[in-house]
C-alpha positions in Angstrom: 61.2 197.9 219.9 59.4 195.3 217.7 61.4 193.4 215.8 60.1 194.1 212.3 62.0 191.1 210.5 62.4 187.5 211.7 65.8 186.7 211.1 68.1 189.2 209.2 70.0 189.1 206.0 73.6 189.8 206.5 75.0 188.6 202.7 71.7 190.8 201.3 73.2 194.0 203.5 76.6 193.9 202.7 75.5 193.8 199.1 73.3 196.4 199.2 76.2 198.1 201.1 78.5 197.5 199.0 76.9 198.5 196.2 75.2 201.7 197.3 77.5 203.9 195.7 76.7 202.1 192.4 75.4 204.2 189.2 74.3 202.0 186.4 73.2 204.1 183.1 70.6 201.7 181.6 68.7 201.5 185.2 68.7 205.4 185.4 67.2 205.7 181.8 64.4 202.8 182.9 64.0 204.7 185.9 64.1 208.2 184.7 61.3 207.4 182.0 59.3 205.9 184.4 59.1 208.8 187.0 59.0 211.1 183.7 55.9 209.1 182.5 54.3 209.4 186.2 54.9 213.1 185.9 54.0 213.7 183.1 50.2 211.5 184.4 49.6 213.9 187.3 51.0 216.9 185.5 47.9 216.1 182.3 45.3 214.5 184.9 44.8 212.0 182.1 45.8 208.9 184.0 46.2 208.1 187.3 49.7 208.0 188.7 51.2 205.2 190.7 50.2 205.8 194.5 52.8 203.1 196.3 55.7 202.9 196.2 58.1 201.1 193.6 60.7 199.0 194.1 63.0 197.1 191.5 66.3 195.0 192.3 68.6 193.0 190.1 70.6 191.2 192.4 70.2 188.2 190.0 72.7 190.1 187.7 75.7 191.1 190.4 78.7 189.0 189.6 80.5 186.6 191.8 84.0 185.0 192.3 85.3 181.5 191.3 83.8 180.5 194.1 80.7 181.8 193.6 81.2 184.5 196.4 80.7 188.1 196.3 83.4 189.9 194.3 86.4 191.9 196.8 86.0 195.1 197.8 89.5 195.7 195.8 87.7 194.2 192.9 85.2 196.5 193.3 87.2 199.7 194.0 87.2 202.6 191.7 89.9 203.8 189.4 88.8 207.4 189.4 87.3 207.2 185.9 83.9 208.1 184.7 82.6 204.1 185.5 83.5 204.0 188.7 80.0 203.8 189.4 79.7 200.9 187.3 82.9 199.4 188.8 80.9 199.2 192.1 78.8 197.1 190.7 80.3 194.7 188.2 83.9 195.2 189.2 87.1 196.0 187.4 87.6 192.8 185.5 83.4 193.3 183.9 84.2 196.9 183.2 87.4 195.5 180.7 85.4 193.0 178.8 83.0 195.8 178.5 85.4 198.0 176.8 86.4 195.3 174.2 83.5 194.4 173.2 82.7 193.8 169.0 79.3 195.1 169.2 76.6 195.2 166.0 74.0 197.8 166.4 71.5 197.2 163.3 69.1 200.5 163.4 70.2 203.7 165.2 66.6 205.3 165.3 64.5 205.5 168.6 65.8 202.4 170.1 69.3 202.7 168.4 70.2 206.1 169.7 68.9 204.7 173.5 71.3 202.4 172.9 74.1 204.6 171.4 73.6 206.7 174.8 73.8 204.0 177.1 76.4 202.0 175.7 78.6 205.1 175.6 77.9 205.9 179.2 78.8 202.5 180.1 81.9 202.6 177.9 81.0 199.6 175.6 83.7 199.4 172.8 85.5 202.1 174.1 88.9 200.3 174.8 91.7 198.5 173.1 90.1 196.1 170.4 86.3 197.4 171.2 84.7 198.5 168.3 80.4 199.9 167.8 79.7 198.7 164.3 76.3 200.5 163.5 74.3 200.4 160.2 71.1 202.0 159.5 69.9 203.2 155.4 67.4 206.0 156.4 68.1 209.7 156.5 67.1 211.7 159.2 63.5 213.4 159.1 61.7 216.4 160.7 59.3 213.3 162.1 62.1 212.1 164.2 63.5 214.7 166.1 60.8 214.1 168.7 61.6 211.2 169.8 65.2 210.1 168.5 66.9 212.3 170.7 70.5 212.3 169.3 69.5 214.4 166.2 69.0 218.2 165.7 67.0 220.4 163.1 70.6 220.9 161.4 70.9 217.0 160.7 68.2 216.7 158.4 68.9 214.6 155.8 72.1 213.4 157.2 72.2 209.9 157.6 71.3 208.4 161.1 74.7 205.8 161.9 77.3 208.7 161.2 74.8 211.7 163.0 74.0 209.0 166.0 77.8 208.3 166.4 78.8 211.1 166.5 76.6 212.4 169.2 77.5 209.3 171.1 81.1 209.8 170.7 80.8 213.3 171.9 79.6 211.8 174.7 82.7 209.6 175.3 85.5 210.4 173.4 87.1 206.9 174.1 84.0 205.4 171.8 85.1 203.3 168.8 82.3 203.9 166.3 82.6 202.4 162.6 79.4 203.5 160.5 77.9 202.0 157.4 74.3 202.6 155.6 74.3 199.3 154.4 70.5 197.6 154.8 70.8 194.1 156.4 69.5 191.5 154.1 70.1 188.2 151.8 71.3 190.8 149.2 73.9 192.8 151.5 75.7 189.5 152.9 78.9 190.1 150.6 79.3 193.2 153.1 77.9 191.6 156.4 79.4 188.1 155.6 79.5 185.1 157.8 83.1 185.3 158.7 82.1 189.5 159.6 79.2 188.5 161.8 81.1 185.6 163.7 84.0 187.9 164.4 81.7 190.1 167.3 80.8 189.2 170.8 77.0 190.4 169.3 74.2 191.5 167.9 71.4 194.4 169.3 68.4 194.8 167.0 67.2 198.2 167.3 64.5 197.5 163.8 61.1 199.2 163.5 59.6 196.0 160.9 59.5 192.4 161.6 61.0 191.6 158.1 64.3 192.3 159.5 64.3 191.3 162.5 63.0 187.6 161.8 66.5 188.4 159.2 69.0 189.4 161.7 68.0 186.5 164.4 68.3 184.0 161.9 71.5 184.9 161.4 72.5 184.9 164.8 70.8 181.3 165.2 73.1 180.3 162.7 76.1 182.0 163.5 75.6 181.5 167.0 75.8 184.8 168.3 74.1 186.7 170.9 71.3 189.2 170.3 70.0 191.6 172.2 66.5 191.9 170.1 64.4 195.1 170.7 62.5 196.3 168.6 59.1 198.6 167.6 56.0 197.6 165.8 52.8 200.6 165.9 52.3 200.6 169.4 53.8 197.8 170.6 57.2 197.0 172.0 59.6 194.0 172.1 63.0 193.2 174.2 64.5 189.7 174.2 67.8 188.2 174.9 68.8 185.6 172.8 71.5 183.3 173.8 72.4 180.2 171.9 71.5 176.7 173.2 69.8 178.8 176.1 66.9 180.4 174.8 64.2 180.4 172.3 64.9 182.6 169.3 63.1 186.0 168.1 61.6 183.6 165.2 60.3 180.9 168.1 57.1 182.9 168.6 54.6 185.4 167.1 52.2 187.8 168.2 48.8 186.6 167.2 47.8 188.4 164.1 45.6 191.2 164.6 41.7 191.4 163.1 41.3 193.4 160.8 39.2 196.7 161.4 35.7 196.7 159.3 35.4 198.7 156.1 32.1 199.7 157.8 33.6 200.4 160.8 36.2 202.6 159.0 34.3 204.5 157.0 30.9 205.3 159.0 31.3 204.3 162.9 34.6 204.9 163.9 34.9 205.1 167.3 38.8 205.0 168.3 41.6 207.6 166.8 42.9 204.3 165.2 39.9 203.9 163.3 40.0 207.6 162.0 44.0 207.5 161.4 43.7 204.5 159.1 40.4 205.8 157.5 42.5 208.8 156.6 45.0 206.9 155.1 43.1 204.5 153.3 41.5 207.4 151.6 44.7 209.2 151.0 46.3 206.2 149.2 43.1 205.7 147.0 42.4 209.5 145.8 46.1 210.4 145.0 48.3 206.8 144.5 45.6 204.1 143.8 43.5 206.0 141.2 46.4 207.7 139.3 48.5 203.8 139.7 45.2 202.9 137.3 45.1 205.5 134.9 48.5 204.9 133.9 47.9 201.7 133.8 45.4 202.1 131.1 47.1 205.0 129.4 50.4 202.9 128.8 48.6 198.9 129.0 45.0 198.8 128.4 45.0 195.2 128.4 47.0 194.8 131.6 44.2 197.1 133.0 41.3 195.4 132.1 43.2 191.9 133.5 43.6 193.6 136.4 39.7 194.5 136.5 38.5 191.2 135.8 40.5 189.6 138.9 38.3 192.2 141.2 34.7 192.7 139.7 33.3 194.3 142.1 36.2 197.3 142.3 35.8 197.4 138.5 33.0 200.2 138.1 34.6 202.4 141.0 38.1 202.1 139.1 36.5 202.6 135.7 34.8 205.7 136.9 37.5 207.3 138.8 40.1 207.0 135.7 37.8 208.8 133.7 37.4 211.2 135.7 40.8 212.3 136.3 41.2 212.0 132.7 38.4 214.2 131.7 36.1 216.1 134.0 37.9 216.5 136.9 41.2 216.7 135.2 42.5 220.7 136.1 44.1 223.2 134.5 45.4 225.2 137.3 46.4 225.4 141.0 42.5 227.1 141.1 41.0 223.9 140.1 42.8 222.0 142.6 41.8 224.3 145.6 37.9 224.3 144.2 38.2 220.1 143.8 39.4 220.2 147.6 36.6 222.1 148.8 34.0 220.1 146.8 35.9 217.2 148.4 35.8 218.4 151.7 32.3 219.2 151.3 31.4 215.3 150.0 33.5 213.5 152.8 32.6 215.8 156.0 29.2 217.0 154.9 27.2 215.2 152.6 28.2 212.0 153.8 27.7 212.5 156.9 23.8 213.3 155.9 23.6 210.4 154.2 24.5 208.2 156.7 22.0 210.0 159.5 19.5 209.6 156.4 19.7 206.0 156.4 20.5 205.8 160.4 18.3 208.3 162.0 19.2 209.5 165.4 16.5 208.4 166.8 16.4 205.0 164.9 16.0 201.1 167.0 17.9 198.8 165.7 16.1 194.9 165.7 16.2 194.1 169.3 14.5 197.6 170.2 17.7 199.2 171.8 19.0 202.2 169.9 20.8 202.2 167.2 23.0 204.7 167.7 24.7 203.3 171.3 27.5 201.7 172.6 30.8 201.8 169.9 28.3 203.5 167.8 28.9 207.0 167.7 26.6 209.9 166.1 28.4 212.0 163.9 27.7 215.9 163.3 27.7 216.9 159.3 30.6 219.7 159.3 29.9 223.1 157.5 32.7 224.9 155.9 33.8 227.5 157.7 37.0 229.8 155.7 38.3 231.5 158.9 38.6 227.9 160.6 42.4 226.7 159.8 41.6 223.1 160.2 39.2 223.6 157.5 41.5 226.0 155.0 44.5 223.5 156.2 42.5 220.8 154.5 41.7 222.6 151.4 45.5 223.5 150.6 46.7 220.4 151.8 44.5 218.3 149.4 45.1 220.9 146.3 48.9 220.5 146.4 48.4 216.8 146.7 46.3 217.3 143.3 48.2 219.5 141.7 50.9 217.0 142.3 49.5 214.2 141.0 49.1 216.2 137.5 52.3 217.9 137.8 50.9 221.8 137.9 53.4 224.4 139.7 52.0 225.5 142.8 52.5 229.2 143.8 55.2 229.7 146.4 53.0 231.1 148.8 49.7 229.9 149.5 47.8 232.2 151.1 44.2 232.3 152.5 43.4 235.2 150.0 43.9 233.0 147.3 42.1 230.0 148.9 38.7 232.4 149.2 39.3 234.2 146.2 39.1 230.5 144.6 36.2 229.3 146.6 34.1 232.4 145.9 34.0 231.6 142.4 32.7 228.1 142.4 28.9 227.3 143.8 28.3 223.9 146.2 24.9 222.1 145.5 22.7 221.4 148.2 22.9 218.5 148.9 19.9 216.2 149.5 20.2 212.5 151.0 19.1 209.7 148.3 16.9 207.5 148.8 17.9 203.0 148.4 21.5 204.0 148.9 22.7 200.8 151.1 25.4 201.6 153.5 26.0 198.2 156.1 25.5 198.7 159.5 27.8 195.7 160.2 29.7 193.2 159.0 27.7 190.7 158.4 25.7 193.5 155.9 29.0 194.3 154.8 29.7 191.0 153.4 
């Protein structure tokens, strides 16, 4: 037989021996989601899967005695209780401080319920004197049952501390929850006061905005209290322990801010969903809040409107025109005028502007180097044509015609049907349209500026 090792690790094997029949709650839900996301890669075909195999060990984190040796197997015996797994691990006397802990949990959304889960497998304040204090101010939406996995369809609109700890004390009955839907802030620190904060053994973040968590850590700095910050932001993801006198601070750093995506880029080569996403909304929040924000504006403070105007001269004939025309000519009188201003807007957005663009930007156009111009990150789009038995269409139509009848406060029938949305649309005629000619439209951004 070869000898595979040269010299062999007898303290490493009786740990790993010793520890074998060891079941730790946060490592199965780090390494759950990671074979579920490898699954879930060779199930689509969308991404490779990891090939090798993976290996992770915390050995770092594996208490010792006074003397710095490995904790007795008596320590590490089990008591017959639902952590004996953890016991095998961390030992009896971890296990205790566990249960006693004061814990702060500020957000119990995505991250917050993960936490609520763990914690309550692990038996975090579940003992004499341990207490889960968890706030959160939001109400539970449709939006989040798909990913904040302690809430049901029957919870809408119940608020997201009591509904989150109550699933996690279902869980573990021993769990010592106390709720609030108090926002953290400067203006909220008669409830979370100094002498409040330094009474717990910590703090976890579980935030989705920077506002607060930048709040919350400062607080801790100056409290000196642990946090366990974790938090969301888009796409991105942060986890950092913070530790008084022993590491840097949430506020210590920043992510570098990102660039900004071009307004030509947005609105005539997109070429990510991003782009299209925050194309959709930009146009959302300027046909039914930005335009409406104006009219009022003028209908109630002409002066403060035309201030406002002056500050940005080059929005001013845009805003000017689009007030008087939800004031006059494209103000309706029914839920039928809505549905024939959605089709006449899906017509200019999907249609004719795609026709101009291809006008000025033929398909077969070089841009100054000779290369064409339609290449790379530069994508060709196809003008759409209205189809009535396409529901991505129709969907668009009714969508946009409630949003309008909204805005000018017209009662919508309880039941929008297709029949209604053709009936509607047969009765109105769309223009051909025909692509105009010196209409500029920048190709970049130095054009756009």
């Amino acid at each position: 037989n070869s000898q595979l090792v040269e010299e062999i690790d007898e303290v490493l094997i009786r740990t790993v021996a010793m520890q074998s029949r060891g079941q730790l709650a946060p490592m199965m839900s780090v390494l759950g989601s990671i074979t579920a996301q490898e699954a879930l890669k060779a199930i689509s075909g969308k991404f490779m899967p990891v090939r090798q195999f993976f290996m992770y060990d915390a050995l770092e984190c594996l208490p010792t005695d006074a003397d710095g040796k490995a904790l007795s197997p008596e320590e590490l015996e089990g008591e017959c209780s639902r952590y004996d797994g953890q016991i095998a691990c961390f030992g009896k006397t971890f296990q205790r401080k566990l249960e006693k802990l004061q814990y702060f949990l500020v957000g119990a959304g995505a991250i917050g319920c993960e936490m609520l889960k763990n914690w309550a497998m692990m038996g975090v304040g579940a003992g004499e004197g341990g207490t889960i204090h968890c706030t959160d101010m939001d109400v539970i939406e449709k939006s989040n049952l798909n990913r904040q996995f302690l809430f049901r369809p029957e919870d809408i609109q119940k608020l997201k501390s009591d509904t989150a700890c109550m699933r996690a004390k279902e869980m573990n009955p021993h769990l010592n929850v106390q709720t609030y839907s108090t926002k953290m802030g400067p203006d909220t620190e008669d409830v979370f006061d100094d002498d409040w904060i330094e009474a717990l053994d910590g703090v976890c973040n579980a935030l989705d905005n920077v506002q607060a968590r930048t709040y919350m850590d400062q607080r801790c700095v100056y409290l000196q209290r642990p946090l366990l910050e974790s938090g969301t932001l888009g796409t991105k993801g942060n986890v950092q322990v913070v530790i008084p006198h022993i590491t840097e601070s949430y506020s210590s750093s920043r992510d570098p801010p990102e660039k900004a995506i071009p307004v030509c880029t947005l609105k005539n080569f997109p070429n990510a969903i991003e782009h299209t996403i925050q194309w959709a909304r930009d146009d959302f929040e300027g046909v039914f809040k930005q335009t409406f924000d104006d009219a009022n504006t003028y209908l109630t403070s002409p002066d403060k409107f035309f201030e406002a105007l002056e500050q940005q001269p080059t929005m001013a004939a845009g805003a000017i025109n689009n007030v008087r025309s939800v004031l006059t000519s494209e103000r309706p009188a029914n839920f039928r005028d809505c549905i024939q201003w959605a089709r006449r807007r899906f017509q200019d957005l999907f249609h004719n502007q795609i026709h101009q663009l291809l006008f000025n930007f033929p398909l077969d156009m070089k841009d100054t180097q000779g290369q064409p111009f339609w290449a790379g990150a530069k994508r060709p789009p196809t003008p759409v044509i209205f189809d009535e038995t396409d529901t991505m269409h129709t969907d668009f139509v009714i969508a946009a015609a409630m949003l309008r009848a909204k805005n000018f406060v017209l009662a919508v029938p309880a039941s929008v049907t297709l029949d209604l949305v053709r009936d509607s649309i047969s009765k109105m005629k769309i223009p051909e349209f025909a692509p105009k000619q010196g209409v500029k439209i920048a190709a970049n951004e130095a054009e756009e500026e």
